[in-house]
C-alpha positions as CSV (number, residue, x, y, z in Angstrom):
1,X,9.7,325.2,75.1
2,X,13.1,325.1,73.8
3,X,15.9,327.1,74.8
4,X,18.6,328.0,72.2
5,X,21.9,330.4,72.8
6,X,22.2,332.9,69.8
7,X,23.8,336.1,69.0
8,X,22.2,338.8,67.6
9,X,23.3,341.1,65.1
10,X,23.3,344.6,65.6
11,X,23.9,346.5,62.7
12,X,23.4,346.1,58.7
13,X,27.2,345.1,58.4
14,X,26.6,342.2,60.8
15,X,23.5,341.3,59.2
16,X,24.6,340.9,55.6
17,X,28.2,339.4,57.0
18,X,26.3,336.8,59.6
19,X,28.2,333.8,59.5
20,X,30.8,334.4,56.0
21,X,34.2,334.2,56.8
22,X,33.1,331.9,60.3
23,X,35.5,328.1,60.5
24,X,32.3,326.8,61.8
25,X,28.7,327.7,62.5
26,X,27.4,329.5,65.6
27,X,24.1,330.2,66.6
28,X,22.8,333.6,65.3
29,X,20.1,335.9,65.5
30,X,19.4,337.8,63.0
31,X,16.0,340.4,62.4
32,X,14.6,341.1,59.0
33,X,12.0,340.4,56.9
34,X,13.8,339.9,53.3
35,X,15.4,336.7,53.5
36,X,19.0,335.0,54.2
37,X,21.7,333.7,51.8
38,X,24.2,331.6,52.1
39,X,27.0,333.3,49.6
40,X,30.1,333.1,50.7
41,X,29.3,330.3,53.6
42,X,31.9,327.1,54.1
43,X,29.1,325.0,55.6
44,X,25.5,324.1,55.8
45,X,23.2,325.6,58.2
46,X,19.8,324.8,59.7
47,X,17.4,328.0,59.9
48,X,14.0,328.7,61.4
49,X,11.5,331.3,61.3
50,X,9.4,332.6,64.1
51,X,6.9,334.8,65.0
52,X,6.8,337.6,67.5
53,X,6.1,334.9,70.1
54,X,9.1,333.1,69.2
55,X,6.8,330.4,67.8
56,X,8.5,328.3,65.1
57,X,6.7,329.6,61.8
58,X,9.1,327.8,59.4
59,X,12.2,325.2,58.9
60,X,15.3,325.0,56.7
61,X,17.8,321.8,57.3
62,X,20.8,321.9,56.3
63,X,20.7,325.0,53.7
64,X,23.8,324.5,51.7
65,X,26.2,327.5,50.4
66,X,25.3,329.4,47.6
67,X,21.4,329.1,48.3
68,X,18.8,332.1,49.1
69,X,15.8,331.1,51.7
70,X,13.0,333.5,51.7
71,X,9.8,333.2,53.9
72,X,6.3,335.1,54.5
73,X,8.0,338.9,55.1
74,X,5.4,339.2,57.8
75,X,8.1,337.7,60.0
76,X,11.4,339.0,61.2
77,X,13.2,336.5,63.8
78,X,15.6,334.5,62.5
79,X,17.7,331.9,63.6
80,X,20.8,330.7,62.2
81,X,21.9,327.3,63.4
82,X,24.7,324.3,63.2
83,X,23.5,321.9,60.4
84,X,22.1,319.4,62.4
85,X,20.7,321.1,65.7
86,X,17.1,321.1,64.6
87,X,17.0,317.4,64.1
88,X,19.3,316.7,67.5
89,X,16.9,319.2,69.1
90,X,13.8,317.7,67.7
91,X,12.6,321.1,67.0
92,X,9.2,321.3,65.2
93,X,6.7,323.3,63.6
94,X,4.9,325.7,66.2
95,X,7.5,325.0,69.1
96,X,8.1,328.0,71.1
97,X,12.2,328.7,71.5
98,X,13.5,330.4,74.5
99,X,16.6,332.6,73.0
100,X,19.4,333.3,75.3
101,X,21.3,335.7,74.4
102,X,24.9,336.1,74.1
């Protein structure tokens, strides 16, 4: 198990804003089953998908600006990560996370 800090959006506004307008990257949380973009973003970010375990479902690394990630809609936990923290974490494919939040 791997335990990751995050905070979680709690509204549409926060959802659609998530991380534009941030200096840097934090970890975020976000719930919803249509997909993430990276419009408007100074900075890569790392991504995963889990299911309603927290089981890790699917990976992005280092999704640059200007991209849209989509996944199976059956799913609705994301995280939203500094580029780089899946690989420093070793985080895998069917790892369960532990999410903190904050």
């Amino acid at each position: 198990m791997i335990t990751l800090s995050a905070r979680e959006t709690k509204n549409i506004q926060e959802k659609v804003v998530g991380l534009i307008g941030k200096k840097e990257p934090e970890n975020l949380l976000i719930k919803t089953h249509f997909g993430i973009h990276t419009f408007g973003l100074k900075f890569p970010i790392d991504v995963l998908i889990l299911d309603n375990k927290n089981e890790v479902v699917s990976i992005k690394k280092s999704l640059k600006p200007y991209r849209i990630f989509l996944w199976n809609p059956i799913y609705e936990k994301v995280i939203e990560l500094p580029s780089g923290t899946i690989k420093n974490k070793s985080i895998a494919m069917h790892d369960t996370i532990d999410i903190k939040l904050t």
